[in-house]
N, C-alpha and C positions, 0 to 999 in steps of 0.2 A: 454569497454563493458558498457552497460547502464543497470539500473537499472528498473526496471518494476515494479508497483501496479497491484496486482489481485484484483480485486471489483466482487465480485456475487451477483445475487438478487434472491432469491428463489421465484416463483408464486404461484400463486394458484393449486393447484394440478392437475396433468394430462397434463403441460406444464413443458419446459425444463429450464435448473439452465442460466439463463442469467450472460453472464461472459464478464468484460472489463479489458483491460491490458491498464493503464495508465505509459507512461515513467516518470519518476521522475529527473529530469537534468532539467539544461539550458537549455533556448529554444532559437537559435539563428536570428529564425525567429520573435521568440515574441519581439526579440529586434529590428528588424529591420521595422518591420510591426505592431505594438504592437495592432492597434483598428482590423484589418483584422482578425488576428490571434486569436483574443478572439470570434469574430464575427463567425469566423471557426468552432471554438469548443463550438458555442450556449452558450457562459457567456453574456447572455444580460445585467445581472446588471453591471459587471467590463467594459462592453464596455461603457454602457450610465456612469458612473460613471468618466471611462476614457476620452471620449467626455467632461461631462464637468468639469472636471479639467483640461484638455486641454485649453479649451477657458478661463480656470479663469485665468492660468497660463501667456495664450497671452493678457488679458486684463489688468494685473497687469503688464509685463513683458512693455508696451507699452509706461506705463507713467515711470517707475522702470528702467527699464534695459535693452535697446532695442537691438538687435547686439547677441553676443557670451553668454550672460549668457541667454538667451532665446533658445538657443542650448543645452547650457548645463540642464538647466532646462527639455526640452525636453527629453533630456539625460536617464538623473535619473527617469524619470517615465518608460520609454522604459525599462529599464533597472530591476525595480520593476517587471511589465510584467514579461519577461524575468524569473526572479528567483523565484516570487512565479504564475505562471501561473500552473501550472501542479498542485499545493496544493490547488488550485480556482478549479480543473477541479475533482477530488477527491471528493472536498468537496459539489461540484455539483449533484457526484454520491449519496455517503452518504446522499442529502437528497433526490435522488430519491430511497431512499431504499436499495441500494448496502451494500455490508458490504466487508472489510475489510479481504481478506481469508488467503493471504499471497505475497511473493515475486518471482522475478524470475529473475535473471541477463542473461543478452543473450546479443547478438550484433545485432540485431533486432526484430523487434515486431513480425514477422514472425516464427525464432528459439525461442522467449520467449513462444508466443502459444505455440510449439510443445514442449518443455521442460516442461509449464505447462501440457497440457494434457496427454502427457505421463505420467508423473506422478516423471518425477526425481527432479522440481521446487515448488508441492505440500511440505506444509508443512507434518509434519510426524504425523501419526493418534495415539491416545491413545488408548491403548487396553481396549476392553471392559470391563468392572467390572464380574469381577467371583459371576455368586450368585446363591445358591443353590449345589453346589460341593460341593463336601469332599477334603479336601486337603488329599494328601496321606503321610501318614508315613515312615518313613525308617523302615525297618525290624531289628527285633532284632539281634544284634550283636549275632555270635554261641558262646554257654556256658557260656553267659551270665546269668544273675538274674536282671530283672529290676528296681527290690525293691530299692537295695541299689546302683545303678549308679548316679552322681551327675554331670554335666556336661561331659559328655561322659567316666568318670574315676570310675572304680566298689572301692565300698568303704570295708573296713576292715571288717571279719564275724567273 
């Protein structure tokens, strides 16, 4: 089972709670396609970033190391992709406004929706503040005297 980010954005008023379910895992596409896969999910900067540390890597790699450690090189950035791409794509919502609502484990993005929206992947609400009520009292104990009770025990007359 995968692990799910709920992100909501609230709007302007009179418009609906926009809601995104981010998986949180390994991408094993991001490893194997790493500039595609960011290019996918609109991370302009991690792709142009990725771009050129790609070409720094082949340009060092040229005079350095030509052969297996330019794979491997390769490798290790695929692989970065890979582990923090979903924490790029998060952090992409967060600055368009999203916030952080809660979780949802499911076995896809499809039972995550409906787990979230149903309401059994929502986190649990706070009850509202009591203000203005009277708390209510217990009634007097029968043949009692309230005078001289001291933690629920009538004291000596």
């Amino acid at each position: 089972m995968a692990s799910y980010v709920v992100l909501e954005r609230r709007p302007a008023a009179g418009r609906r709670i926009e809601t995104e379910l981010v998986r949180d895992e390994f991408s094993y596409l991001a490893l194997i396609f790493p500039l595609v896969w960011l290019l996918w999910y609109r991370l302009w900067f991690a792709a142009i970033v990725l771009l050129l540390f790609s070409v720094g890597i082949g340009m060092i790699g040229e005079y350095l190391a030509p052969g297996p450690a330019m794979v491997a090189a390769g490798f290790v950035v695929s692989f970065f992709v890979a582990l923090e791409g979903s924490a790029w794509r998060i952090a992409k919502f967060r600055r368009l406004g999203y916030l952080e609502t809660g979780a949802v484990v499911a076995p896809s993005l499809s039972e995550a929706e409906i787990r979230w929206f149903a309401g059994s992947g929502a986190p649990p609400q706070k009850p509202a503040p009591v203000t203005g009520h009277k708390v209510a009292t217990p009634p007097p104990l029968p043949g009692s005297d309230h005078s001289d009770m001291v933690f629920g025990f009538a004291g000596e007359r």
